[in-house]
C-alpha positions in Angstrom: 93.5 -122.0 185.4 95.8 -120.0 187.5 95.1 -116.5 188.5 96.8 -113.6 187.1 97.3 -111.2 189.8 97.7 -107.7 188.7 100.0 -105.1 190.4 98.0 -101.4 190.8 100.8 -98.6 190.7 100.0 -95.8 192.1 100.4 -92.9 190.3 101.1 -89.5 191.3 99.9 -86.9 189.0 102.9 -85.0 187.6 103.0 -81.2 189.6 101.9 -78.3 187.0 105.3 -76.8 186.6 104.7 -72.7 186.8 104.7 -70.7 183.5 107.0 -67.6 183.7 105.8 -64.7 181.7 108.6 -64.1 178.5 110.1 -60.9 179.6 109.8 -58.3 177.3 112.4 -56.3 175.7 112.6 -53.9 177.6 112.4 -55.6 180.8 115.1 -57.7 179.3 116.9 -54.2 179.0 116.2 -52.8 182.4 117.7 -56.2 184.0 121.0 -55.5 182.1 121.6 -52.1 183.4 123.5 -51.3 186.5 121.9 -52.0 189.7 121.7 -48.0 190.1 120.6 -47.2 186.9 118.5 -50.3 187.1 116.4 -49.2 190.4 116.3 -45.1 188.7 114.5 -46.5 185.3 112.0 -48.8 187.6 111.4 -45.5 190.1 110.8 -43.2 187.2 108.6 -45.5 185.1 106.6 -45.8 188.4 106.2 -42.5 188.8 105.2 -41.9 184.7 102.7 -44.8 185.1 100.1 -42.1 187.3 101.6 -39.2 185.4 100.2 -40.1 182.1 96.8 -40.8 183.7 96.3 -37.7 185.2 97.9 -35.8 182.4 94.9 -37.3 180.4 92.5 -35.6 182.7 94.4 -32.8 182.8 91.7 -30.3 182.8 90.2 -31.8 186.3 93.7 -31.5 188.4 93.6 -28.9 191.4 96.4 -26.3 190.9 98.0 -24.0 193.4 100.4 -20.9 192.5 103.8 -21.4 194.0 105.4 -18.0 192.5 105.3 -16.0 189.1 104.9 -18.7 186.2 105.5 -21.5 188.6 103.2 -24.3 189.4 102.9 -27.1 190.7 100.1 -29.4 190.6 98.8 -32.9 192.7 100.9 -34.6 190.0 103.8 -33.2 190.5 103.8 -33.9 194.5 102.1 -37.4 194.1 105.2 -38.3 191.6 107.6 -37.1 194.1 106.0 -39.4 196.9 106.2 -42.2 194.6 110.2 -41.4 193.3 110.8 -40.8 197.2 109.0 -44.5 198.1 110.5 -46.4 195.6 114.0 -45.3 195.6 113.7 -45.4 199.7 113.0 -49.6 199.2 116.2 -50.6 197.8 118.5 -48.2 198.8 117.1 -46.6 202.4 120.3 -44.8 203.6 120.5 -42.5 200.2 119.6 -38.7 200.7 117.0 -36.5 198.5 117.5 -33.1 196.9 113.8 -32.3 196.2 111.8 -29.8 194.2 109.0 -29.8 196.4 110.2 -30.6 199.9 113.3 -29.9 202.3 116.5 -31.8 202.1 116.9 -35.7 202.7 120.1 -36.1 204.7 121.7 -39.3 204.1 121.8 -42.1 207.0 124.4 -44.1 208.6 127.2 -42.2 207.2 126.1 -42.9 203.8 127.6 -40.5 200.9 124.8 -40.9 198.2 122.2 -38.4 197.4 119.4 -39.0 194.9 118.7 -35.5 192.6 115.2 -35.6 191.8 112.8 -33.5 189.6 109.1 -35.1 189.7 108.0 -32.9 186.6 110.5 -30.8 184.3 108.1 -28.8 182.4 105.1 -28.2 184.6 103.8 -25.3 182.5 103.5 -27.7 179.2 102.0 -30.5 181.5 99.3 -28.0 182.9 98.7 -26.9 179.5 98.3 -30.3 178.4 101.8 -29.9 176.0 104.1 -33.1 176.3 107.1 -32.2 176.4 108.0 -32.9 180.2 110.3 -35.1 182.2 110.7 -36.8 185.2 114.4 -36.5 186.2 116.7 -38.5 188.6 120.5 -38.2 189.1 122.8 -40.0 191.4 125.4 -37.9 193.3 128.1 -39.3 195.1 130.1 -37.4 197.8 130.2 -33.8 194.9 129.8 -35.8 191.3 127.2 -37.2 189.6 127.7 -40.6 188.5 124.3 -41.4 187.4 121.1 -40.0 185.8 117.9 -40.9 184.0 114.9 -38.7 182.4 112.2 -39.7 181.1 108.9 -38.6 179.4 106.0 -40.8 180.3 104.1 -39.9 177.4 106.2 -40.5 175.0 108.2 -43.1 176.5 111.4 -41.4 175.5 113.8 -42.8 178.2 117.5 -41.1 178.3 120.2 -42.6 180.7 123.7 -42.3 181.8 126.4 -43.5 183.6 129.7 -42.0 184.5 132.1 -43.6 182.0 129.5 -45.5 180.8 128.2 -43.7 177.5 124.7 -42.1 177.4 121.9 -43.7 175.9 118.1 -43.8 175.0 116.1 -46.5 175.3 114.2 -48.1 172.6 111.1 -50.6 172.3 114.1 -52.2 169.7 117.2 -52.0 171.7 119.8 -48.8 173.3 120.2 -46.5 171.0 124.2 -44.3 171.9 124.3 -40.9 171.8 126.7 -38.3 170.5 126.5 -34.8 169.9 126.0 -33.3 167.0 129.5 -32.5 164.9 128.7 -28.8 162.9 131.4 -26.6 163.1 129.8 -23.1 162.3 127.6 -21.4 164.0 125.9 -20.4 161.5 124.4 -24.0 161.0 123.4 -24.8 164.2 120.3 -24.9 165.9 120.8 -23.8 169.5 118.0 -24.1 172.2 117.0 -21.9 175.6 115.1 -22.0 178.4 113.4 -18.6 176.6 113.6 -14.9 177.5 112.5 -15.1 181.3 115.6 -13.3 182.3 117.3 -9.6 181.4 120.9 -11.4 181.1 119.1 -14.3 179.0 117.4 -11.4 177.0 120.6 -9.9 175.9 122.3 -13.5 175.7 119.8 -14.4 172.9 119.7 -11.1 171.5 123.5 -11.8 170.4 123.0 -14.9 169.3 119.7 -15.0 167.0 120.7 -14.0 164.4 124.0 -15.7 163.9 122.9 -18.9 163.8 120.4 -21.1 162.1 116.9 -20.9 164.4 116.7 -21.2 168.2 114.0 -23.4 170.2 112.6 -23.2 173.3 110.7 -26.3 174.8 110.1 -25.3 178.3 111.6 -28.2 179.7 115.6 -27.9 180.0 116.3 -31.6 181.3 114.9 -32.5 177.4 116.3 -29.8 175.7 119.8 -31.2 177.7 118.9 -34.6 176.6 118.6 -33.3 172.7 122.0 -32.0 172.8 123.3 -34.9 173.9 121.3 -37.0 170.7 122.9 -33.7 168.6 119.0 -32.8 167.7 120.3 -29.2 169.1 123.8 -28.2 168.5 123.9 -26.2 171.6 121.3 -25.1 174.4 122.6 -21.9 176.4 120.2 -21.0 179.7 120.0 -18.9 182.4 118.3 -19.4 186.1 117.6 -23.1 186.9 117.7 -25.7 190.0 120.1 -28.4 190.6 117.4 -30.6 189.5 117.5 -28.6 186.2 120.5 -29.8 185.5 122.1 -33.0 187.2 120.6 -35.2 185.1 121.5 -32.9 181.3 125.0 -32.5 182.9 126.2 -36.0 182.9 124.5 -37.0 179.4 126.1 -34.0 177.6 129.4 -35.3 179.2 129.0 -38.9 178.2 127.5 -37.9 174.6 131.3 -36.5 173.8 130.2 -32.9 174.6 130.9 -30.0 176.1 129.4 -28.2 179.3 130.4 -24.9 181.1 128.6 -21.5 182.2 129.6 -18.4 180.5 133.1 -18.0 182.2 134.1 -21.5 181.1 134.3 -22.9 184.3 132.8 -26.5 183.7 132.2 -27.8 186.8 128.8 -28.5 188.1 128.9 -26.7 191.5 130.4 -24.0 189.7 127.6 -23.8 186.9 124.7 -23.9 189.2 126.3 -21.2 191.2 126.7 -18.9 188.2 123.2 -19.9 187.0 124.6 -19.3 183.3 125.1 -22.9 181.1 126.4 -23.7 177.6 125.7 -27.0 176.3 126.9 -28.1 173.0 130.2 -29.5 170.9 134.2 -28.9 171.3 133.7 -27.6 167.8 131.5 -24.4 168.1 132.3 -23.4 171.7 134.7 -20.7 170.7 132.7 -19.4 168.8 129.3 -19.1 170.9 131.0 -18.0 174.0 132.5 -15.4 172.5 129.4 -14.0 171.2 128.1 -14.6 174.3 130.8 -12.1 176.4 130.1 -9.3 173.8 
């Protein structure tokens, strides 16, 4: 009987193929934004990630006084280390306006300047309130062309872009934003950053009682971010930081409203320097800055 020879193949076991991780919604979201916008929301979620730790041990954080009903706490210069590190990876030559430190200069001729605000609301976060906001805006040359706040606790995340629309992000998708449309004062709900001030004092004092209620959060870059969403029809303000504002500024604008101090001059280096802001809709800024003038 002839032998049967039988041919051994070798076989080479098939190589485990790695299993990417879905991405999520909103990490599906995030990669769709602007490379900007896309590095801001990574910084600031950073950032929020310690926040909302310590802001659950809030009664154990070391506090120092920096002036009259100003503080700032470990949490608030730790989340400014961590905006400053991670914004510094992708784009090293951009310069910082800081709450907490001395000006950034940009490098190499570069004409970018990040605007940043480690904790908006530093009162409510001590006082374990949450209603606060990290803020970052995007200047280039004298404009801001970009901005993002965000409350880690509540993971309410508002963004803009110049020309772009302002939005809030969503566990279920971008949600637009537009500002409210009332047309009478007498209707609207109008925010401020409270009574802190003699000229803000007498501002208010005109206004109360012609309109519907008035709030005051203690945190302007979210009270900028409700006009925008048209939760308040206006938010008026006096005394407040660049930082204050950058961010509010450009989502008003790309919400369809309208932005100015009290002499209507509505540029931004022009509001800061007057330290006086109106927030709101075309439709009732007649009317509130002429109560406002007397």
């Amino acid at each position: 009987m002839a032998e049967v020879k039988t041919e051994h193949r070798r076989i080479t076991p098939r190589a485990q193929t790695m299993r990417k991780r879905p991405e999520t919604r909103e990490e599906q979201m995030i990669a769709a934004l602007s490379p900007n916008l896309n590095v801001m929301v990574k910084a600031v979620r950073a950032a929020g990630r310690r926040m909302v730790r310590d802001f659950g041990e809030i009664s154990s954080l070391q506090v120092s006084l920096k002036g009259p009903g100003d503080f700032v706490s470990n949490a608030d210069t730790l989340a400014e280390k961590i905006l400053i590190e991670k914004l510094s990876e992708d784009r090293p030559d951009y310069g910082f306006i800081t709450e907490e430190r001395a000006e950034i200069t940009p490098k190499n001729g570069c004409e970018y300047t990040w605007i940043i605000d480690p904790i908006d609301g530093t009162i409510n976060f001590l006082h374990a309130i949450p209603c606060f906001a990290i803020s970052v805006a995007l200047k280039y040359k004298n404009e801001v062309i970009a901005g993002v706040t965000y409350n880690p606790v509540t993971n309410e995340l508002f963004y803009a872009e110049k020309g772009q629309g302002a939005f809030l992000m969503t566990p279920t998708g971008n949600v637009r934003l537009r500002v409210s449309g009332r047309v009478h004062l007498a209707y609207a709900l109008v925010g401020s950053n409270g009574f802190s001030t003699p000229k803000n004092r007498l501002v208010m004092e005109r206004i109360v009682e012609k309109v519907a209620s008035t709030r005051y959060n203690g945190c302007t870059t979210l009270s900028m971010a409700a006009v925008a969403a048209g939760q308040l029809d206006l938010y008026i303000a006096t005394q407040f930081k660049p930082w204050d504002l950058a961010v509010g500024f450009l989502l008003v604008k790309e919400a369809g409203g309208y932005i100015s101090d009290f002499a209507d001059h509505k540029e931004i280096d022009e509001i800061i320097s007057s330290q006086t802001i109106v927030a709101g809709n075309y439709k009732l800024k007649d009317q509130v800055l002429k109560l406002i003038r007397g």
